[in-house]
C-alpha positions in Angstrom: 115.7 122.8 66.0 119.1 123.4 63.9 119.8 119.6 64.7 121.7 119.9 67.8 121.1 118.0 70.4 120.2 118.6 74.1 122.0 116.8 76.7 120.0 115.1 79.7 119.8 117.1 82.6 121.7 116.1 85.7 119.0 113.8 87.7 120.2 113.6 91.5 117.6 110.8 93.5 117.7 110.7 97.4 115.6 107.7 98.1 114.3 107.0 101.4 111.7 106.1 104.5 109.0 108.4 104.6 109.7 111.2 106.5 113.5 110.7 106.5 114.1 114.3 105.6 114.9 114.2 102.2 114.0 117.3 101.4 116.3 119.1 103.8 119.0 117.1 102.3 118.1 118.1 99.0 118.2 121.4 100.2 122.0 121.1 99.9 122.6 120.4 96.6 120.0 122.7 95.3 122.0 125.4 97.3 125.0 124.6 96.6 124.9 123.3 93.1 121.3 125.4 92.1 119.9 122.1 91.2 115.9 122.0 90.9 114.4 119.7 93.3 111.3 117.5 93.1 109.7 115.8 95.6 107.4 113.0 94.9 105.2 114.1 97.9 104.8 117.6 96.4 102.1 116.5 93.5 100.0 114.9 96.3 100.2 117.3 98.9 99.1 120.2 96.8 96.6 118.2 95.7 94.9 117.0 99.0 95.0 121.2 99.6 93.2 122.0 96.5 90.7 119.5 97.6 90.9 117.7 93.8 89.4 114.0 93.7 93.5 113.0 93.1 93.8 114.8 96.7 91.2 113.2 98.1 92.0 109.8 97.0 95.8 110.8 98.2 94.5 111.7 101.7 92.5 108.2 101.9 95.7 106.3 101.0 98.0 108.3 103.5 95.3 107.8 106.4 95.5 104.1 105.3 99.4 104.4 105.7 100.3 102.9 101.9 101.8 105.5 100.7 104.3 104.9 98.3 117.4 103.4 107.9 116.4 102.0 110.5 113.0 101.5 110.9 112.7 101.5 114.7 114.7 104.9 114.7 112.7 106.3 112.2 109.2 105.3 113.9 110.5 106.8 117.0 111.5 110.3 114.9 108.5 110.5 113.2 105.8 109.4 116.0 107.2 112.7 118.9 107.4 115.2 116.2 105.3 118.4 117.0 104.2 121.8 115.1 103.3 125.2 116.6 99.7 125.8 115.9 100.3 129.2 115.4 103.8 129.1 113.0 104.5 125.9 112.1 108.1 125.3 113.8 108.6 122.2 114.1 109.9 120.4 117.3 110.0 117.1 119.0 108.9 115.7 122.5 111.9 114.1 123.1 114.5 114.8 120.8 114.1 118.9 119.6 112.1 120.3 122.7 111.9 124.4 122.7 114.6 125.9 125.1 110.8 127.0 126.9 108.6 123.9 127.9 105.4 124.8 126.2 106.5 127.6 124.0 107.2 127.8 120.8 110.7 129.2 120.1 109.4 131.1 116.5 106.5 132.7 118.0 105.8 132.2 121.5 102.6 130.1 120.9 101.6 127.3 123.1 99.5 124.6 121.3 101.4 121.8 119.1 99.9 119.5 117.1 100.5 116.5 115.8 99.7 114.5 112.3 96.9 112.2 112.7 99.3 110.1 110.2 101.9 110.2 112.5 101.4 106.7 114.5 103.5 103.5 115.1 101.0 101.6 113.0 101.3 103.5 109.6 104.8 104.4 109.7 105.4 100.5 109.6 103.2 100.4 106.9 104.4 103.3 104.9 108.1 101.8 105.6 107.2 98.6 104.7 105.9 99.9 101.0 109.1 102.2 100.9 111.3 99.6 100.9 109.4 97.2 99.2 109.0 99.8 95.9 112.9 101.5 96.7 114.5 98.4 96.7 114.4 97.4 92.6 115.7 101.1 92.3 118.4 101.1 94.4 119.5 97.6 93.2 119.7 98.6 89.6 121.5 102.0 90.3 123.9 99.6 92.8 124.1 97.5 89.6 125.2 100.1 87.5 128.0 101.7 90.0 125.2 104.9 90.5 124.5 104.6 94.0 126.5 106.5 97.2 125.1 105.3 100.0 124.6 108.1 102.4 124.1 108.2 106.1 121.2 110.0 106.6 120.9 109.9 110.4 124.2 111.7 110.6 124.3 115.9 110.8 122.5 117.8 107.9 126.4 119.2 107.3 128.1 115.6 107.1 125.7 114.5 105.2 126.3 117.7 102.6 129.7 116.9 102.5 129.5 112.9 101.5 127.2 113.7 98.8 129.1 117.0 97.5 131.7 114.8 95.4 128.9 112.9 93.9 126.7 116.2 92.9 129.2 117.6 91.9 130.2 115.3 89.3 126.5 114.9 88.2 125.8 118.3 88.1 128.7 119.3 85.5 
């Protein structure tokens, strides 16, 4: 180097519950401000696809529901969602049903599945470790006058509008 130094890049965190859509949120400010995002589900995930002994050990610890808003909203978000079998789409039985009962809007498939993971008893878990390994985190960034506290039950576009401001300035 010609002794120059670098300056940190701009680190944006959207803690959360599992499954609280943080990665359509961060969708926003990587659109609108071309920030790169990283989830920390997306080491694990392609892991448990590769079949690796990390991915298996990953997929025993989701199963057991310890993996690292309102809880009862979130259970009940999380427990009716649905995929098409055949492309993915998501959908929910109560909430985000296709315009077609039965029929994915996408495709025009019929089967849906569900995540095995996807039950009452390991979102509580899984929320119960969130919070419990979120908490110092948030605290300290409280702490340091780092933290905007974000609605995240709120429209995907409300939500990109509170935390434009604060990307913004982060992101210069």
């Amino acid at each position: 180097m010609n002794g120059s130094t670098l300056a940190p890049p701009a680190v944006v965190t959207l803690p959360g519950p599992p499954d609280a859509g943080m990665e359509t949120r961060a969708r926003l400010p990587e659109n609108d401000f071309g920030l790169i995002r990283l989830f920390a589900g997306d080491l694990p995930r392609a892991a448990m696809q590769a079949g690796t002994p990390a991915g298996r050990a990953a997929k025993e610890t989701a199963k057991a529901g310890s993996l690292a808003v309102d809880d009862a909203a979130m259970i009940d978000r999380v427990s009716g969602r649905l995929a098409c079998a055949t492309c993915g789409k998501g959908c929910h039985d109560r909430f985000r049903l296709p315009a077609k009962a039965g029929v994915c809007a996408r495709c025009g498939g019929a089967a849906f599945n569900r995540r095995a993971d996807d039950t009452a008893g390991t979102l509580r878990a899984r929320l119960r470790a969130c919070h419990a390994q979120t908490a110092p985190m948030i605290a300290h960034c409280g702490k340091r006058g780092l933290l905007k506290r974000v609605d995240a039950m709120a429209p995907v576009a409300d939500i990109g509008k509170t935390l434009a401001p604060g990307v913004a300035r982060v992101a210069q």
